[in-house]
C-alpha positions as CSV (number, residue, x, y, z in Angstrom):
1,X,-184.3,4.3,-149.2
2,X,-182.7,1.9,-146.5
3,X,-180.2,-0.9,-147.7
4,X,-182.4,-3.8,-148.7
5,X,-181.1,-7.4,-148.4
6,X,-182.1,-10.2,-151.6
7,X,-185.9,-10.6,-151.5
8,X,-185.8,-13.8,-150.6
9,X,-183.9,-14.1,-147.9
10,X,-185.6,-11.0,-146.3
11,X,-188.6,-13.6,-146.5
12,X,-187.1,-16.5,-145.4
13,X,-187.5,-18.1,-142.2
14,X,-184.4,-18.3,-140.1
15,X,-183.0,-21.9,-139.1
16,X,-183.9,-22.6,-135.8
17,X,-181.6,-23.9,-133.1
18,X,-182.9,-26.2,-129.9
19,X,-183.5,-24.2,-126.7
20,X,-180.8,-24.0,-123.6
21,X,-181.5,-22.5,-121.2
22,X,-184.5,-22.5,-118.6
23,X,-185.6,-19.6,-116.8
24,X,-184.6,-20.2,-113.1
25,X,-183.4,-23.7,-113.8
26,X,-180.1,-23.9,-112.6
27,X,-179.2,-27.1,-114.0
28,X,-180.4,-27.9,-117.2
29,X,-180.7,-31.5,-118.7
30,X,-180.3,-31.0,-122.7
31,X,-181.9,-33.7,-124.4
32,X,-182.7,-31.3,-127.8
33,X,-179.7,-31.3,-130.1
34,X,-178.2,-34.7,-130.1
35,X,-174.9,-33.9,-128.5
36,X,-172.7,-36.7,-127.1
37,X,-173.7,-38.0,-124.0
38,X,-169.9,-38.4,-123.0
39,X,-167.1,-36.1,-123.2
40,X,-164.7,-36.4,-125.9
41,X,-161.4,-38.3,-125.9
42,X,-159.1,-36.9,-123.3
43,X,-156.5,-37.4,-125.9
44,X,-158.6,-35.0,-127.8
45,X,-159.2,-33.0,-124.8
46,X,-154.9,-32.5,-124.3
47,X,-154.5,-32.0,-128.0
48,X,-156.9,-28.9,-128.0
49,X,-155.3,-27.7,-125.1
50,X,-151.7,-27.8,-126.2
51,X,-152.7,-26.0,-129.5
52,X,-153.6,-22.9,-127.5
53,X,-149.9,-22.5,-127.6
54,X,-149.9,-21.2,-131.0
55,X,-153.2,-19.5,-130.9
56,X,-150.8,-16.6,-133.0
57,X,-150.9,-18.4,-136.4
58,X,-153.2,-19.4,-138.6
59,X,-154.7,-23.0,-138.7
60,X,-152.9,-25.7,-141.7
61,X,-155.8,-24.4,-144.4
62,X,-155.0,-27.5,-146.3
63,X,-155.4,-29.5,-143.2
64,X,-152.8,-32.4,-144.4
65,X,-152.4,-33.9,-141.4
66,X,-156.2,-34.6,-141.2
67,X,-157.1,-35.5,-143.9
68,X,-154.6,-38.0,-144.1
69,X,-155.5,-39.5,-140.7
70,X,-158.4,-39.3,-141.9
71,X,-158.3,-41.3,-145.2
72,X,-156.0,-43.8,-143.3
73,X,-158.7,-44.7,-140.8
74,X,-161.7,-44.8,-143.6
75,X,-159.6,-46.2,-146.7
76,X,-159.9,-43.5,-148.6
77,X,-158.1,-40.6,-151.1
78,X,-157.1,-37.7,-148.8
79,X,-156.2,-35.4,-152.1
80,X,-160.7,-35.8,-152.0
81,X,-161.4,-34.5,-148.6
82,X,-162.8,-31.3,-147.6
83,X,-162.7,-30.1,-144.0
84,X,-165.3,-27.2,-143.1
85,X,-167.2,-25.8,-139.7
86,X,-169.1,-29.0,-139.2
87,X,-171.6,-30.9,-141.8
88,X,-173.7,-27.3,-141.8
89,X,-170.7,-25.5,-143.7
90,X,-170.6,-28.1,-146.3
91,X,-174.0,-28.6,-146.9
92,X,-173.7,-24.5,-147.7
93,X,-171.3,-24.6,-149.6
94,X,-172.3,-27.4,-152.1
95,X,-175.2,-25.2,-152.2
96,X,-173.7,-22.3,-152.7
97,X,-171.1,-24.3,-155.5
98,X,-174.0,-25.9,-157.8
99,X,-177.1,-24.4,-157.0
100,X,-179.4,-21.6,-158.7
101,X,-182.8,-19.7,-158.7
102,X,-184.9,-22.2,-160.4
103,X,-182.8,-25.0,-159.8
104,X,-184.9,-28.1,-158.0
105,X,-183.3,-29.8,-154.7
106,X,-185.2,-33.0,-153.7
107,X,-185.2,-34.1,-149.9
108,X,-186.7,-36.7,-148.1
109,X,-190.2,-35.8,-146.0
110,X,-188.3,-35.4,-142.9
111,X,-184.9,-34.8,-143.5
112,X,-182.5,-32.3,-141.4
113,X,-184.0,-29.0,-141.6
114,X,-180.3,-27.3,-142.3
115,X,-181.0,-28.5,-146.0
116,X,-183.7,-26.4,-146.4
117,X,-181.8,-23.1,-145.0
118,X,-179.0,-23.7,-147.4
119,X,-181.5,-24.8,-150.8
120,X,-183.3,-21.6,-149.6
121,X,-180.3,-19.0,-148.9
122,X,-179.1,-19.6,-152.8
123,X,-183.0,-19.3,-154.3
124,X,-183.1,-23.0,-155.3
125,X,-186.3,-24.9,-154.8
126,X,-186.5,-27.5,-152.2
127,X,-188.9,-30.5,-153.6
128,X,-190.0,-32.9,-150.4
129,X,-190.3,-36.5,-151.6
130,X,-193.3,-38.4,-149.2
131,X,-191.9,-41.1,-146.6
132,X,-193.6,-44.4,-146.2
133,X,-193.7,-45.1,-142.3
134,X,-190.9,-42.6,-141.9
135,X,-188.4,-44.4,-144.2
136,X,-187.0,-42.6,-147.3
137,X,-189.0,-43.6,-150.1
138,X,-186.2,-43.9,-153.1
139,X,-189.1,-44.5,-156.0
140,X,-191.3,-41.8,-154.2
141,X,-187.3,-39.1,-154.9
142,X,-187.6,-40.2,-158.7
143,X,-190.9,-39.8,-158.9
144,X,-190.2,-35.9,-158.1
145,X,-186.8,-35.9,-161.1
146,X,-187.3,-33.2,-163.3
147,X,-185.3,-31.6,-166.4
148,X,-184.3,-28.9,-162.8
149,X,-183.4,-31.5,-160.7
150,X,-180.0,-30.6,-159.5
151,X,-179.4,-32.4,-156.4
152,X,-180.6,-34.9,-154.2
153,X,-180.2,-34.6,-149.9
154,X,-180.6,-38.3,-148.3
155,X,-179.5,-38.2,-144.8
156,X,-178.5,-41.5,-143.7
157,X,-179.3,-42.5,-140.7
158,X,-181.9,-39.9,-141.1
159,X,-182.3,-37.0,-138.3
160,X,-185.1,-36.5,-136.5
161,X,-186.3,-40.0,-137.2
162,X,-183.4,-42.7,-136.7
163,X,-184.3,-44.4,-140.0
164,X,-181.8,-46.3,-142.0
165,X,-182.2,-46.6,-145.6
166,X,-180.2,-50.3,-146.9
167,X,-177.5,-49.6,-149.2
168,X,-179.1,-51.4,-152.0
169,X,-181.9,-48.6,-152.0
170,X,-179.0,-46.0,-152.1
171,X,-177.4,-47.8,-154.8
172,X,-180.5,-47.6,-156.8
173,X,-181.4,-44.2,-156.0
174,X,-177.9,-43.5,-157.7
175,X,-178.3,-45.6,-160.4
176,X,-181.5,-43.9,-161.3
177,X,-180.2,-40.4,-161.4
178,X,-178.9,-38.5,-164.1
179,X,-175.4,-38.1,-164.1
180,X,-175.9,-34.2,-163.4
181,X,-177.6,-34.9,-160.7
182,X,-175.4,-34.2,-157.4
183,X,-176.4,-36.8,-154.9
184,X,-175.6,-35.9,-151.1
185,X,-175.2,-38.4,-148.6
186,X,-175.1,-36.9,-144.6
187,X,-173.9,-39.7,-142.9
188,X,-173.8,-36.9,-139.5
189,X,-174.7,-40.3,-137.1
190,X,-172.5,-42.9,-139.2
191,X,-170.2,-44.3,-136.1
192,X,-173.3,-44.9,-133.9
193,X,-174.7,-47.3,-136.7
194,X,-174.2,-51.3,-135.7
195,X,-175.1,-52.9,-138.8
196,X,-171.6,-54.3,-140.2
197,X,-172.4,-54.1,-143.5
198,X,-173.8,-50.4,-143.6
199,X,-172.0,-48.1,-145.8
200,X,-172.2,-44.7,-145.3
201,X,-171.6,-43.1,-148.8
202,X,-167.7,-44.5,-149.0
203,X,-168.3,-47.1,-151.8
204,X,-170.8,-44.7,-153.9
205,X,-168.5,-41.7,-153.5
206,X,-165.7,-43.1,-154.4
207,X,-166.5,-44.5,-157.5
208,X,-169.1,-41.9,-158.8
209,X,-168.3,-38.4,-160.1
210,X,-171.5,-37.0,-159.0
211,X,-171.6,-38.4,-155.3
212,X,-170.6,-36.8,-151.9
213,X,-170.2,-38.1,-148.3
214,X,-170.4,-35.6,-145.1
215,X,-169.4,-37.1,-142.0
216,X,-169.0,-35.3,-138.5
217,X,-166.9,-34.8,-135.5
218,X,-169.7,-33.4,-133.6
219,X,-171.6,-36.7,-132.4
220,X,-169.9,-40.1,-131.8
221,X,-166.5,-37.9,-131.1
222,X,-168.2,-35.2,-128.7
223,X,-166.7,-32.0,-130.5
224,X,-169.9,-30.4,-131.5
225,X,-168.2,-27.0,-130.0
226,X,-165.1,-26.9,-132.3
227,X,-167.4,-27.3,-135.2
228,X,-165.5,-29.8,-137.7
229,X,-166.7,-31.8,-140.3
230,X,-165.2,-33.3,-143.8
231,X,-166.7,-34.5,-146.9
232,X,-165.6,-36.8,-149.2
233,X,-165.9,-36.0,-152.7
234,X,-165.2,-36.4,-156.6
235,X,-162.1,-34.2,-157.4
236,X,-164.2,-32.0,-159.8
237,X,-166.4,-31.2,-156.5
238,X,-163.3,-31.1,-154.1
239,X,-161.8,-28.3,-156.5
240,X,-164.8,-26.7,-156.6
241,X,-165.6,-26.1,-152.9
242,X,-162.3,-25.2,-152.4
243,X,-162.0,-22.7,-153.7
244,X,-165.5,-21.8,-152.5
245,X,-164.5,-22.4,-149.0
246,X,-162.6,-19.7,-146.5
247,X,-159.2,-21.0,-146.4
248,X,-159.0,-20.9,-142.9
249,X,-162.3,-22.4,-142.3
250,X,-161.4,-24.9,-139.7
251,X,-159.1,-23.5,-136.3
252,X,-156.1,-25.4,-135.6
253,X,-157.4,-26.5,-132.1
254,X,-160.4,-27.7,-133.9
255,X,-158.3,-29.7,-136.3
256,X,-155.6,-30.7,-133.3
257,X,-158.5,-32.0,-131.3
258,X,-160.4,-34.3,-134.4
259,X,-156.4,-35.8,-135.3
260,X,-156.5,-37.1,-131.5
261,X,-159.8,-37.9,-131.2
262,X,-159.4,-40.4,-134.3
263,X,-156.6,-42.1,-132.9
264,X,-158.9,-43.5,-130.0
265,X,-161.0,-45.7,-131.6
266,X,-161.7,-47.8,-128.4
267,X,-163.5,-44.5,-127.0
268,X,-165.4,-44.5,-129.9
269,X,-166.4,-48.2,-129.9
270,X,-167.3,-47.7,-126.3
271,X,-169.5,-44.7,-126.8
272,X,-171.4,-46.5,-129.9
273,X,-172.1,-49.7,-127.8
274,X,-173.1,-47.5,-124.4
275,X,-175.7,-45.3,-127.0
276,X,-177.2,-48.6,-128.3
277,X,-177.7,-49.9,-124.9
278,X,-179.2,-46.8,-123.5
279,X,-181.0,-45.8,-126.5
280,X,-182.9,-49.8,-126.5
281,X,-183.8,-49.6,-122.9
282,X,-184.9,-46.5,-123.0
283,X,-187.2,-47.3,-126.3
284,X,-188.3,-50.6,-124.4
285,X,-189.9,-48.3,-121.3
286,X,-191.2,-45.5,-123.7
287,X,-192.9,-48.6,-125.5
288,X,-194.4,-50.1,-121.9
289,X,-195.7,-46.3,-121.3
290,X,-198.3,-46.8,-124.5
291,X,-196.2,-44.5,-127.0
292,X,-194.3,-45.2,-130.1
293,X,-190.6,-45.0,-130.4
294,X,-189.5,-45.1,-134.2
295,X,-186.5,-47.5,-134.1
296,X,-182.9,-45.0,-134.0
297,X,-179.5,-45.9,-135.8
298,X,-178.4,-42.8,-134.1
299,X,-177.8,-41.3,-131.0
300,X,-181.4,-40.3,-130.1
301,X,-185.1,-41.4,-130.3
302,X,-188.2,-39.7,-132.0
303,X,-191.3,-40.4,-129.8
304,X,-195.0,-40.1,-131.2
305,X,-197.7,-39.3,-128.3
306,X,-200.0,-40.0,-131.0
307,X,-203.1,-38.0,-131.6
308,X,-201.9,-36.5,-135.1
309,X,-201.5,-33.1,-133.9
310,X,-199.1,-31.3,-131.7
311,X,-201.7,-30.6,-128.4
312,X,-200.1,-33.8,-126.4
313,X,-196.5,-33.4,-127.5
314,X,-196.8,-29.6,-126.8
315,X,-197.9,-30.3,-123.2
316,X,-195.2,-33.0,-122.7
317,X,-192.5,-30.7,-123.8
318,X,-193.6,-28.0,-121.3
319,X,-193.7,-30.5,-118.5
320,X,-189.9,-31.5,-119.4
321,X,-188.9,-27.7,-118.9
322,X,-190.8,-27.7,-115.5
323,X,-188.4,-30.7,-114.7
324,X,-185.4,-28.7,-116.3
325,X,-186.1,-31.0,-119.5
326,X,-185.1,-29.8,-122.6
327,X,-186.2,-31.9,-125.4
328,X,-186.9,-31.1,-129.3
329,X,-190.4,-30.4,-130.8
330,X,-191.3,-31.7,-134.4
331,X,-193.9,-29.6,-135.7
332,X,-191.5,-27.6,-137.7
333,X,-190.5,-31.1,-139.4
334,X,-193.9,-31.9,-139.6
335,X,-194.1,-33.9,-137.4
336,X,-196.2,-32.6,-134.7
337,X,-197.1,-35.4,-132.6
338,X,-194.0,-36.2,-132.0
339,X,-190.7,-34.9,-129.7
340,X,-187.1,-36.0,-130.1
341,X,-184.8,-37.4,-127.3
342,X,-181.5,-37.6,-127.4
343,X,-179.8,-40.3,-125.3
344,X,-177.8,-38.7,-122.5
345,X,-175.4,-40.0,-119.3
346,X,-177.3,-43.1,-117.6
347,X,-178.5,-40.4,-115.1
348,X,-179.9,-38.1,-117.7
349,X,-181.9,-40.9,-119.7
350,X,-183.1,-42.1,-115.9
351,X,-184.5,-38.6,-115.1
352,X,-186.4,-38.4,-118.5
353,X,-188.0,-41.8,-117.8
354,X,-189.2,-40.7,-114.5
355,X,-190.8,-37.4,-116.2
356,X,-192.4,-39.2,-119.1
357,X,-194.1,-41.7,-116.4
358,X,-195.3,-38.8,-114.5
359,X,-196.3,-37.0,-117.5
360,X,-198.3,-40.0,-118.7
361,X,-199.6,-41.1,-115.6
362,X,-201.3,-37.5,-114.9
């Protein structure tokens, strides 16, 4: 007899990460996994580099001074936020905190994929509510509530497809759950949104005990490699994951360079207002090519080359990598028709453009 893992994660598919590399390409334009298109804050930058002088001790595992620049900026309750290794680690751990075997996870149709890996490394059951035109369908979730429900995934602008949902529908959806029911809201791609009166889970979380807010430093901030996130939580859940959590789950770099990086807010306004630009011209010559880009709130595009199956988008994505392209496929969303673009330098986004013309053109 060899060691034998669980069943059912021997069975399980792992998650599956965007290609980076191109055989022989030397330089490689990486369009796939919706990094920033800039570099961080160089006061974020300096602050990472000045912690390497005390690489010898352990990282702040309550992460005070975080959390409270933090809950200054946003106007929340530091004593309720969570640090972790990005939005992935706490999306696993409130898995791993209030989730069983036969315990029901509702998502929406084409929702972050992660949610699936962590409803499916605990045994749960992950229950996919239908989209209407690629929007979350908040009647077409209750529709799928039963006695096992236990928690509910919305991501908010929604990733792969851009989609917003309007607060009033996210306000109903919580209204119309059972107080049991954990609702998550991944609001990864909050700081790119423009709408003023968007709220990314602040209001909701706040004021409700079963309601929690993830939010990122990997996108609008540009430190997807030091892999910090936070969530905002009830204190029953806040207790809960941590002492679920590794206590020194976040470096001290990590949480050196996210302290900076919120203190330069212009940078951050710049970077939102350069995405939206890019990302709308962009849309407007993917449109004038005879394809469909699905309007974005975030910092990338999701292109249909129509056709309902994946022959087209398949082809398109190998031309890319024969221009040293990388971009995403959907098929594994379901979504096979379709490839997602993220929105790069003004250089990267002008490159694409040239190799979707050619492609179409061919």
């Amino acid at each position: 007899m060899t060691v034998q893992a669980i069943p059912h994660l021997a069975a399980m598919a792992p998650y599956k990460v965007a290609d980076s590399t191109i055989p022989g390409v030397e330089r490689v334009i990486h369009l796939a996994s919706n990094e920033s298109a800039v570099a961080p804050s160089p006061v974020a930058v300096a602050a990472y580099r000045e912690a390497a002088n005390d690489l010898r001790l352990y990282p702040d595992a309550h992460f005070l001074a975080l959390k409270h620049a933090i809950a200054d900026l946003e106007g929340i309750d530091p004593a309720r936020i969570v640090c972790g290794g990005g939005s992935m680690e706490l999306i696993q751990l409130l898995a791993l905190s209030y989730l069983r075997p036969g315990d029901e996870v509702i998502y929406s149709q084409y929702a972050y994929l992660f949610i699936l890996t962590a409803i499916n490394v605990v045994g749960a059951t992950a229950v996919a509510a239908p989209e209407r035109n690629l929007l979350c369908n908040v009647d077409g979730i209750l529709e799928r509530v039963t006695p096992a429900t236990r928690a509910v995934f919305l991501v908010n602008p929604n990733n792969p497809t851009g989609a917003l949902l309007p607060n009033s529908e996210v306000e109903r959806l919580r209204q119309s759950l059972r107080p049991d029911i954990l609702l998550v809201l991944d609001a990864a791609y909050a700081e790119f949104v423009e709408d003023l009166g968007y709220d990314p889970g602040t209001k909701l979380a706040t004021s409700r005990d079963n309601v929690v807010m993830l939010r990122t430093f990997s996108k609008i901030y540009g430190l997807a490699a030091v892999r910090l996130g936070w969530a905002y939580c009830p204190p029953a859940v806040a207790e809960i994951l941590h002492k679920v959590r590794n206590p020194s789950n976040t470096s001290a770099p990590a949480q050196a360079a996210a302290l900076a990086a919120l203190d330069d807010q212009d940078h951050v306004a710049r970077h939102r207002a350069e995405n939206a630009r890019r990302r709308d011209a962009f849309s407007a010559r993917v449109a004038a090519l005879g394809l469909t880009p699905y309007p974005s709130h975030g910092n990338f595009v999701l292109i249909s080359f129509g056709g309902g199956d994946n022959k087209i988008a398949d082809a398109a994505f190998d031309y890319f990598k024969t221009q040293g392209i990388i971009l995403r496929p959907m098929a594994d969303y379901g979504l096979a028709d379709c490839l997602r673009v993220t929105i790069g330098t003004e250089e990267e986004m002008d490159l694409a453009l040239a190799a979707l013309e050619r492609f179409v053109r061919a």
